[in-house]
N, C-alpha and C positions, 0 to 999 in steps of 0.2 A: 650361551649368552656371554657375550664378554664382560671384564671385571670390571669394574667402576675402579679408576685412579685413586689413591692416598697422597693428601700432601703434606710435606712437614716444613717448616722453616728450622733453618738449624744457623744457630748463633755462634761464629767463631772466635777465639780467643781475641784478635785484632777490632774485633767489634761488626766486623761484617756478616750481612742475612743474605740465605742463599735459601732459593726456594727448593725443592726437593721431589719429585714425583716419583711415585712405586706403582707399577701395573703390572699384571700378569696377561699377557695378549692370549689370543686364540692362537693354535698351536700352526695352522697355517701360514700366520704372519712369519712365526719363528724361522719358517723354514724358506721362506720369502727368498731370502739373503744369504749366504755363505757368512758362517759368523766366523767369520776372519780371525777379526779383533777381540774375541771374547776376554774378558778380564782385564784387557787394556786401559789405561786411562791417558787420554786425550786433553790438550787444551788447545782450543780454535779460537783464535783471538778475533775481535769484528765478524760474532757469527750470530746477529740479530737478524740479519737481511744478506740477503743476494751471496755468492761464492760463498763466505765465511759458512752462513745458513744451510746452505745446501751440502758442504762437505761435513757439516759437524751431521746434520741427521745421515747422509752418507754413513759415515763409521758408525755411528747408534744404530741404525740396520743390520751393520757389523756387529754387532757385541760390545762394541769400545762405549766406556763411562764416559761422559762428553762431561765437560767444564765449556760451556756456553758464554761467552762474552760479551757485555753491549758496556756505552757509554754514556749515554743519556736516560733522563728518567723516560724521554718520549719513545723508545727504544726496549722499555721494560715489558711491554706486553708481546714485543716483535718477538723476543728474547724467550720468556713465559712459552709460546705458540712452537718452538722449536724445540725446547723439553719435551713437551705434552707429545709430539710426533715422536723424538727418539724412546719417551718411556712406552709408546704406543708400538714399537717394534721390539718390544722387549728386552730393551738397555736399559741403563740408568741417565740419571743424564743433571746436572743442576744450572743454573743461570747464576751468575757474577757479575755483579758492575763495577767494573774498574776501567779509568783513562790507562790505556797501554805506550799512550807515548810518555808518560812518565815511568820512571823506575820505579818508583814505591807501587802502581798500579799493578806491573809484572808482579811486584810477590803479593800482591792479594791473590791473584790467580794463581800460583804457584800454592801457598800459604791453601786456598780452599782446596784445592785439586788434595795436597796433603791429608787434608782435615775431613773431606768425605768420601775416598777410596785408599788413601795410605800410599800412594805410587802416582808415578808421571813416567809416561811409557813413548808418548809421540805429541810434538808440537807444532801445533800449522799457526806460523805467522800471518797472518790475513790483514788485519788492520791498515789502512791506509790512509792518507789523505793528497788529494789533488787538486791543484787549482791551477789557470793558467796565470801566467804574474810575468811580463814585459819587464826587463832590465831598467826600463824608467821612471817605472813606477813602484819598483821592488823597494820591500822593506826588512830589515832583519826579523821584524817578525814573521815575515812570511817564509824567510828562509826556515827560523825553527818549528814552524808550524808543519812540514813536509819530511823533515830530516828528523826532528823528535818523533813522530810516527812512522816514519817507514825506514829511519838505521836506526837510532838511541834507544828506540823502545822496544822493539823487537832484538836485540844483541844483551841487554842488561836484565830479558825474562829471559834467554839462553842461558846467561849465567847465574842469575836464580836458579833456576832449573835442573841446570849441570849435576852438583851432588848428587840428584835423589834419579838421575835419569841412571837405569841399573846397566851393569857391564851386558855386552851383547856377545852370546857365542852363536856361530851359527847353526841352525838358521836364522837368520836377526830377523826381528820383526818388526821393528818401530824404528823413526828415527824425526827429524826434524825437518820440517818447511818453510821455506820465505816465499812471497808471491811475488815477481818482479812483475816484468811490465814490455813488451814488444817492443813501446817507444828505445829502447834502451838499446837497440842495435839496428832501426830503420834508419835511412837517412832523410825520409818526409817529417820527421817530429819536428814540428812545431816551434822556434826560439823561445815564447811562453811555457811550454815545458820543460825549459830547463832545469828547475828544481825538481819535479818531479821524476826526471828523467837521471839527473843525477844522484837523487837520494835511492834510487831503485838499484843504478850499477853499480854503488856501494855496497847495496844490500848483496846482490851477486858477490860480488869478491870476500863480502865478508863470509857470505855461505861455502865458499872456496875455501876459504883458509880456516873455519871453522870445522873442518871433515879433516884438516891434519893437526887439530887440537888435543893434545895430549888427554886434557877433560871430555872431551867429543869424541872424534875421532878415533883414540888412542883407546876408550873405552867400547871400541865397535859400533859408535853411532853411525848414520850417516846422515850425512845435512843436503839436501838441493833445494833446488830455486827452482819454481815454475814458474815463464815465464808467457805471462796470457797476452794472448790478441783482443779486438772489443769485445766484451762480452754486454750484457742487457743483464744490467746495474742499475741500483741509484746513482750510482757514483757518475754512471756513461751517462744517463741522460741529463745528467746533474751540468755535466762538462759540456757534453759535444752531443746533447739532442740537436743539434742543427747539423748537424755531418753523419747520423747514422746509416746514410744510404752508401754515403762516399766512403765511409768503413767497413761497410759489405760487400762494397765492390772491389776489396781489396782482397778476397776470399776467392775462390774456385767455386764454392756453392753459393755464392750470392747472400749471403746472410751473415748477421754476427752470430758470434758466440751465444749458447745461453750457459746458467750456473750448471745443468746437466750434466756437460759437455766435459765439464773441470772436475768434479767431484772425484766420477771414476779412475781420474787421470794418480789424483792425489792418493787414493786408497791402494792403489797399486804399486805405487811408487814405498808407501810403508810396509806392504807384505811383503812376507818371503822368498815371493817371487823376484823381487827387485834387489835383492841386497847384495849384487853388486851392483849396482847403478847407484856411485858416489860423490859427492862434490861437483855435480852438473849444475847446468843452467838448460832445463830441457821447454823447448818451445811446445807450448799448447794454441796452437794460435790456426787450425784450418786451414793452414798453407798458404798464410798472411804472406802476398806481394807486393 
């Protein structure tokens, strides 16, 4: 009979509640997955739903202690549901709500990951936001609304981070991720996504030069960029549910992406298998044309 879950809520110095699950699964489960990541600890930023969701229970199947990230209170059960799955393959796993496009948000997340495993071993930038927004009717706040979540927010929990991320000797087993974006080297993108599109090949170059960072780098990290085709999101159908077919046709196998498809890509890229694969921008995209 399998175990019945324990939950605790654990209050952090900063005043933030993080819900907390313990299970012991059937031994089958255990063996389910190559626990890769055993004893790692993880922070997947926007991993309530869709990619972020699917790669954080990804590495909990692994062994890795997941720091679970959402932003909204409507977002808090999405969040709760993705714990419950990695404590169900026998990880640990906790949920965090913090806005990641601000920098005080990154060290909540950093601050809990501390506070309930002691270490930060691998960080998948996921968090994004997108909108289409015309040169004419653009406003400064739309510009910071794109570029505070997907460069300011994601580069300033890097350097949060940086300290406690420990020297790497090989074989290295952890390292850092940012999620780019295909738009970012097609030449059909869209004039409406220009912000998007340039807030992402910032976020590349910054992952670039972030792998010959004395604090990164310098200490055996390594940083890349995945850089995904459509995948079947909220975010996709949020945008361009009226073009999903036109985005599949851009594929060899006639289909988008799904989160599946992305997770394994990310887990492999942190193991040991990968550690030389450094300061890339490697395309996940089905052989997006």
């Amino acid at each position: 009979m399998a175990s019945e879950p324990s939950i605790s809520v654990l209050r952090l110095t900063n005043g933030v509640d993080m819900i907390s699950l313990h299970l012991l699964p059937p031994l089958w489960r255990m063996s389910a997955h190559q626990r890769t990541f055993e004893g790692k600890t993880v922070i997947v930023t926007g991993s309530s739903r869709g990619v972020g969701a699917e790669v954080a229970r990804d590495l909990g199947r692994q062994g890795a202690n997941v720091v679970v990230n959402y932003v909204s209170d409507a977002s808090e059960l999405l969040a709760a549901d993705v714990v419950q799955a990695i404590v169900a393959a026998g990880s640990k796993a906790i949920a965090v709500q913090a806005d990641t496009s601000t920098v005080p948000g990154g060290q909540i997340l950093v601050d809990a990951a501390l506070e309930a495993y002691g270490q930060i071993d691998i960080l998948v930038l996921n968090a994004a936001k997108a909108a289409a927004v015309p040169l004419a009717t653009m406003e400064v706040a739309d510009y910071d609304l794109q570029f505070d979540t997907n460069v300011k927010g994601p580069l300033f929990l890097v350097k949060a981070a940086a300290p406690y991320l420990p020297r790497r000797m090989f074989p290295r087993e952890a390292g850092s991720f940012f999620i780019s974006s295909v738009w970012v080297i097609t030449p059909e993108t869209p004039s409406t996504a220009m912000l998007y599109t340039a807030s992402k090949g910032a976020l590349e170059q910054i992952s670039r030069l972030l792998a010959k960072d004395p604090d990164i780098g310098g200490k055996g990290i390594t940083v890349n960029t995945l850089a995904l085709g459509a995948v079947d999101t909220d975010m996709l159908r949020r945008n361009a549910a009226h073009i999903l077919q036109q985005l599949a046709e851009k594929v060899p196998t006639k289909r988008i992406g799904e989160v599946g498809d992305i997770a394994p890509v990310v887990a492999f890229i942190a193991s040991p298998a990968a550690q030389w694969v450094n300061a890339q921008t490697v395309q996940v995209n089905g052989g997006w044309a």
